[in-house]
N, C-alpha and C positions, 0 to 999 in steps of 0.2 A: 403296118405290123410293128409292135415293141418287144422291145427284149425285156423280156421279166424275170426276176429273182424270186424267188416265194422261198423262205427261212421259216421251219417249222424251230421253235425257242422251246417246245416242251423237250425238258431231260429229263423227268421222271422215269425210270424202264420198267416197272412192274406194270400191272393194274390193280383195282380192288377185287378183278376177281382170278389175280395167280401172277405167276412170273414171268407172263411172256408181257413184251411189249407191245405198247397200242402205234399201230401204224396211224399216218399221219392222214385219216380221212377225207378230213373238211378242205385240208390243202389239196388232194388227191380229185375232189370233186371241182376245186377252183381251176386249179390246173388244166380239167379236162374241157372246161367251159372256154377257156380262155384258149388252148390250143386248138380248140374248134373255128374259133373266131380268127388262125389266123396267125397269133402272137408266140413268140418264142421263147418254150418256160425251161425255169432249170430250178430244181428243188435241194435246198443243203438243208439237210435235218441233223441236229444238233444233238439229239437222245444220244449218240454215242458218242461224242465229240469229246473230247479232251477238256474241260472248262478253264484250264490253265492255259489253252494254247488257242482260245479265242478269239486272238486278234489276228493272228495267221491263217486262221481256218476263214475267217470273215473276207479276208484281204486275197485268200487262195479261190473262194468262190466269185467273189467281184471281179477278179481279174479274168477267170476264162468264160464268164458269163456277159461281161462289162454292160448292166443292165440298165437301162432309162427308168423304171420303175423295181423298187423291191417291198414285196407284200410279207409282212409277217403274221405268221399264225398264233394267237395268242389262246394257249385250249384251256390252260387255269392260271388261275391268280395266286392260288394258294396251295397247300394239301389237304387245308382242312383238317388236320388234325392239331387238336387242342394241344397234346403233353410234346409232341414229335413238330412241331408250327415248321414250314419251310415256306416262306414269302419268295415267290417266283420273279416280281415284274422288275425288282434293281438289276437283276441277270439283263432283261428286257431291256433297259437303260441300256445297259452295258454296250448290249451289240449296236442298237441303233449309234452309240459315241464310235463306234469303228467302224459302223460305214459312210455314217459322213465323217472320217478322215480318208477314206478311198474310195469315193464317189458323189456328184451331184444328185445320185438319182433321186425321183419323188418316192417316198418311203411312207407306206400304206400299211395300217393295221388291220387288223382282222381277227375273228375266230369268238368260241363262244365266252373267254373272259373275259377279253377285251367288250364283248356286249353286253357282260352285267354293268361296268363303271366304267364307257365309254371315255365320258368326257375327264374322270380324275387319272388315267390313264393316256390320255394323249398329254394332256399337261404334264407328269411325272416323266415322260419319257422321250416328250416333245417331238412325236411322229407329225407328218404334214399331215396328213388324212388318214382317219378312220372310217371304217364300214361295219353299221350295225346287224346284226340280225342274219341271214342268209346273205351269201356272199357272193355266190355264182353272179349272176344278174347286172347286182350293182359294178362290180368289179368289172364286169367287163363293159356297161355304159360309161365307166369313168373311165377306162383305157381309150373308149370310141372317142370322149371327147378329148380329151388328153394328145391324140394322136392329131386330130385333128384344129386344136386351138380352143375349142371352144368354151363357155363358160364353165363349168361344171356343177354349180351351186346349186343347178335342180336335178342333181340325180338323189332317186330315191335311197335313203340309207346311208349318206353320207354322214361326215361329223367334221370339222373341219375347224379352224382357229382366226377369224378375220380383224381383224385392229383393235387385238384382244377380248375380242368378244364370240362365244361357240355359236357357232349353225351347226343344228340338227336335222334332217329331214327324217321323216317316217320312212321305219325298214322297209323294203320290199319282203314279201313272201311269195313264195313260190306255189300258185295254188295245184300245179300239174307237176309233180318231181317225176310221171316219169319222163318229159321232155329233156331233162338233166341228163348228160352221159354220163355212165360209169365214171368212177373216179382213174384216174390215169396211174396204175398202179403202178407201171414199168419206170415210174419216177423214184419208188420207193427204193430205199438201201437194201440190194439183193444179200448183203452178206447177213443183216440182221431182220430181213423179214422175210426171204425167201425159205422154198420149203425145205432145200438143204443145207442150212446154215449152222453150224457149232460157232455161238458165240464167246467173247472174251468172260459171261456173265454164267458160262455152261450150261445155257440154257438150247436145246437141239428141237423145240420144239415150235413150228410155227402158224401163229393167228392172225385172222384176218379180220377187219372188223367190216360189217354192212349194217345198212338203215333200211327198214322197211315202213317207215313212215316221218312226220314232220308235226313237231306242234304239242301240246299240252292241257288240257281243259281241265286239268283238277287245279285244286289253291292249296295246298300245304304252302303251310304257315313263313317256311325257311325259304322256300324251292325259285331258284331263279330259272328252270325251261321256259317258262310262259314270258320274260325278259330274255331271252335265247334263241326261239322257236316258234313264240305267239300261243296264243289262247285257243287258237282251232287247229284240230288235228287233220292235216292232209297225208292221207294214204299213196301208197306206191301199190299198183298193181301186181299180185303173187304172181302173176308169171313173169314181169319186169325182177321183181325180186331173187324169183330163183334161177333166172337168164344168168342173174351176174354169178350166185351161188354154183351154177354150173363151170361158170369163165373161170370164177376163184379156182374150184377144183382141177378143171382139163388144164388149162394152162399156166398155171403158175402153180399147181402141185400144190396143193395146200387146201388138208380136208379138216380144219380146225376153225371155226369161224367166230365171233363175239355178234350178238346182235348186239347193235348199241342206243336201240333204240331208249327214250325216258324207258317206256311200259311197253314190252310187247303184246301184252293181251286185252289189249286197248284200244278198237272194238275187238272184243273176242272172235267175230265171226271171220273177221280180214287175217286173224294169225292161225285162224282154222284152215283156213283155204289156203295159206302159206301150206300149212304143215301137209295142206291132202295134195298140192302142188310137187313137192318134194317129193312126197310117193310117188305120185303118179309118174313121176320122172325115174326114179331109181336113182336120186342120185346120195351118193355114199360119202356123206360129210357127218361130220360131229360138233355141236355148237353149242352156244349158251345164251341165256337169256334173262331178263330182269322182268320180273311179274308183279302185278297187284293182287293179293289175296281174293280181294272182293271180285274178282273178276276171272273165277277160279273154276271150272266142273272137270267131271271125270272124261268127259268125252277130250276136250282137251289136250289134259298132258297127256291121255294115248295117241293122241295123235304126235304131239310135240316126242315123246320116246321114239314113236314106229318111225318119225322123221328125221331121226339124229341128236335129238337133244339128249345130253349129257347130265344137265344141271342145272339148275332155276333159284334163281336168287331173287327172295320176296324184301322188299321195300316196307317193311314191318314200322322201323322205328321205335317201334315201342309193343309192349301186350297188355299191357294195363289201360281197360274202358280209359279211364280219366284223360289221361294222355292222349292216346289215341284220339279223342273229343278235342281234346285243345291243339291238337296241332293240326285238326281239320283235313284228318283225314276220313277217307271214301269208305270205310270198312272198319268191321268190328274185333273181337278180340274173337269169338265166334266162327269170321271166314277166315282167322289165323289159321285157327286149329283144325277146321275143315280143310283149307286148302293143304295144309302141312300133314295130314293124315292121307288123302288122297296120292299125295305125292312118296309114302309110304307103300301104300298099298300098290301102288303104280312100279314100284322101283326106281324111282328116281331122286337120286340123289337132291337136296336143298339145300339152302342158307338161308339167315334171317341178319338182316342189317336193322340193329339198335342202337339207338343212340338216347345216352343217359344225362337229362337235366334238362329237360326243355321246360316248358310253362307248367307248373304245378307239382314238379318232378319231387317227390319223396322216396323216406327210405320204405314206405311202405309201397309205393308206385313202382319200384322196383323192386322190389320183393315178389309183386305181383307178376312180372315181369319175365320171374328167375322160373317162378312156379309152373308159369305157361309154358316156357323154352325146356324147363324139365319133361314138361306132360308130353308136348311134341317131339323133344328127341330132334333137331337137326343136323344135318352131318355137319357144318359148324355155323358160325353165328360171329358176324364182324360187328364190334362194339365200339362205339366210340364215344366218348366222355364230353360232353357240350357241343352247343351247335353254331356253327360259324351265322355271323349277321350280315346279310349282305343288302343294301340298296332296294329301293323300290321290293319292299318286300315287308307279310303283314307284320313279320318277327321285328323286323327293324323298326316299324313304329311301335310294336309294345316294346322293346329295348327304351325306345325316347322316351315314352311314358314311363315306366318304372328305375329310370334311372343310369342304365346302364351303360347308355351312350348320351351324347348332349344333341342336340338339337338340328345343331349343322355340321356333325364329327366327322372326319374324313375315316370312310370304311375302308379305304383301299387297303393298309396294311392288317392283319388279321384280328377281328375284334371276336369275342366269343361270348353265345348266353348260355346261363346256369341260373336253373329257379335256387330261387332264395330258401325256399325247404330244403336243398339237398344237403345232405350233409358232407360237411368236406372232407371228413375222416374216406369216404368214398373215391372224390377223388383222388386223396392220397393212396391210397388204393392201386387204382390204376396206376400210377405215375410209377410207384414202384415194382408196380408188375413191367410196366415201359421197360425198367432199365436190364430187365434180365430178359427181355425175349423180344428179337428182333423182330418177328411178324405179330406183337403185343393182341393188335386190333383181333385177328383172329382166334378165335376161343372156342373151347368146348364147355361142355356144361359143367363138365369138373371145374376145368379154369375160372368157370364164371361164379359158380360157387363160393371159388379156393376166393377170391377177391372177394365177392358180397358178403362172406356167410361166418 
């Protein structure tokens, strides 16, 4: 048995879809893996921590944990947004320089930033080891060997630094998630994710996040899951699903849930049977979920309403044919308005996530854009002005090609594309809508207007 650390480094507290904070999942599920196995975990998550008093808080958990191994959770690199840019991994430095001054332990990365830029990230921050991709598994064959002496160089999903030169092994994926246990909630900070908590941020209200599946098969243009999660989608069983759905609600009080999956209605017929799961049980939760248009009917979101769903935020990008074509997505401007009108008729509340300048972006493609978002009416529409370029990914080789990055450019800190039609009077635009409204990105159609028009 080892004593482990696991440091969740994301302080972001919002989400993109509201103000409650994202509990700390992916750790939640390591955690439970690894306490299975045995190993004695203790989790410091940092989202409310003081960032001035770092060095105390690092040296306050090291001391009553006094841990052989410390895993950190690395959940983004950036914020991704263009006018507002917050670069996360120097924080990341940071802590790793304070715990090697209060401990030998072996200090392991993890999570899903840390998996788009694996290797320019152990180097920046000089971790002994990192773990790509799914984390359960690996993590705990490297603990097995760890424990035991042995080599570790063939566990699957490692990343590692040897006489200056990286090993990588190929991720593991988890083809059965539901062999995975729940994640180990009762790790989580009860003042700021429990059901009764009045935080310092006055926020009283609390969410919880679940997966109902793993993996990715579409290819947008920008999108690192399929570097995250892999290219094939493995399903979790709707009654494994709504088991924990029920856990969340009886015992830990908490009827406010996030799916967080990429797509939940991806295959459509596994989020049906979630939804007619949830009936069939009675159970009285309220949730939200991220959808793809093109994979949108009426029978559906009746069921996602009679099952608690609250709100459906579609992965739009854009409403303009052109666009929509070159960023390769799955769906037309067509099952926008279809699924956006359904979601009308149904009463359910939507969102549409656009983002302005990608490959081909004009003032007319936007234009195009404003016309649809008017026609459809969504309760609002989060906008954001350029698209982050990250790694292994088809965006960053058209970046190489038209110029916009060089050849071997280190992506880690935030690079942005903008087609070369857009005009910048636009994004001036935004920048100074930025500076007078804190939640900028969220807009209605008047705002969006008041900016394009």
């Amino acid at each position: 048995m080892l004593k482990v650390l696991l440091i969740s480094t994301h302080y972001y507290k919002g989400s993109w879809s509201g103000a409650c904070p994202v509990p700390p999942i992916g750790l939640g599920y390591i955690a439970a893996t690894l306490q299975k196995d045995g190993h004695a975990i203790s989790l410091c998550d940092l989202c409310f921590k003081d960032k001035d008093d770092i060095s105390n808080i690092i040296h306050r958990a090291i001391t009553e944990s006094d841990p052989e191994v410390i895993g950190f959770s690395i959940r983004n690199i950036d914020n991704t947004l263009y006018l507002m840019s917050e670069f996360y991994i120097p924080f990341v430095k940071e802590i790793v320089e304070y715990c090697r001054l209060y401990t030998d332990a072996e200090i392991v990365f993890g999570g899903a930033g840390f998996s788009i830029m694996p290797e320019e990230i152990l180097y920046y921050c000089k971790a002994d080891i990192g773990i790509v991709g799914e984390g359960e598994y690996s993590f705990s064959k490297l603990l097995r060997k760890m424990e035991t002496g042995e080599d570790i160089s063939t566990v699957q999903g490692i990343i590692f630094i040897k006489d200056g030169v990286v090993v990588q092994n190929n991720p593991q994926y988890i083809e059965n998630l539901d062999d995975i246990p729940f994640p180990s909630r009762e790790l989580y900070d009860k003042e700021y994710y429990g059901s009764n908590r009045i935080t310092k941020m006055g926020i009283n209200r609390a969410r919880e996040s679940i997966q109902t599946k793993r993996g990715c098969s579409l290819s947008c243009i920008y999108c690192t899951y399929p570097n995250i999660e892999g290219c094939k989608i493995r399903l979790r069983s709707p009654r494994k699903v709504v088991d924990e759905m029920e856990l969340i609600s009886k015992e830990y009080g908490i009827e406010d849930i996030e799916i967080v999956d990429s797509i939940f209605n991806i295959p459509v017929e596994h989020s049906k049977e979630i939804c007619e799961e949830i009936i069939r049980r009675n159970i009285k939760i309220k949730w939200i979920s991220c959808l793809n248009p093109g994979f949108v009917d009426e029978e559906l979101l009746s069921l996602m309403k009679k099952a608690g769903c609250i709100r459906v935020e579609f992965g739009s990008d854009s409403a303009s044919p052109k666009i929509l074509k070159n960023l390769l997505k799955k769906f037309d401007q067509d099952a926008i308005i279809w699924a956006s009108n359904l979601c009308k008729e149904i009463g359910l509340p939507y969102s549409h996530y656009i983002m302005i300048g990608g490959p081909g972006e004009n003032f007319h493609t936007v234009e195009e854009t404003l016309i649809t978002m008017e026609r459809i009416d969504p309760t609002d529409i989060l906008v954001t002005p350029g698209i982050r370029i990250y790694p292994r990914t088809q965006l960053a080789e058209m970046s190489r090609r038209e110029g916009y990055i060089k050849e071997h450019e280190d992506l880690l800190a935030p690079h942005y594309y903008f087609s070369k039609d857009i005009d910048e009077k636009i994004i001036g635009l935004f920048e100074q809508y930025s500076k007078s409204h804190l939640n900028w990105h969220f807009v209605t159609i008047d705002n969006l207007k008041e900016l394009l028009c």
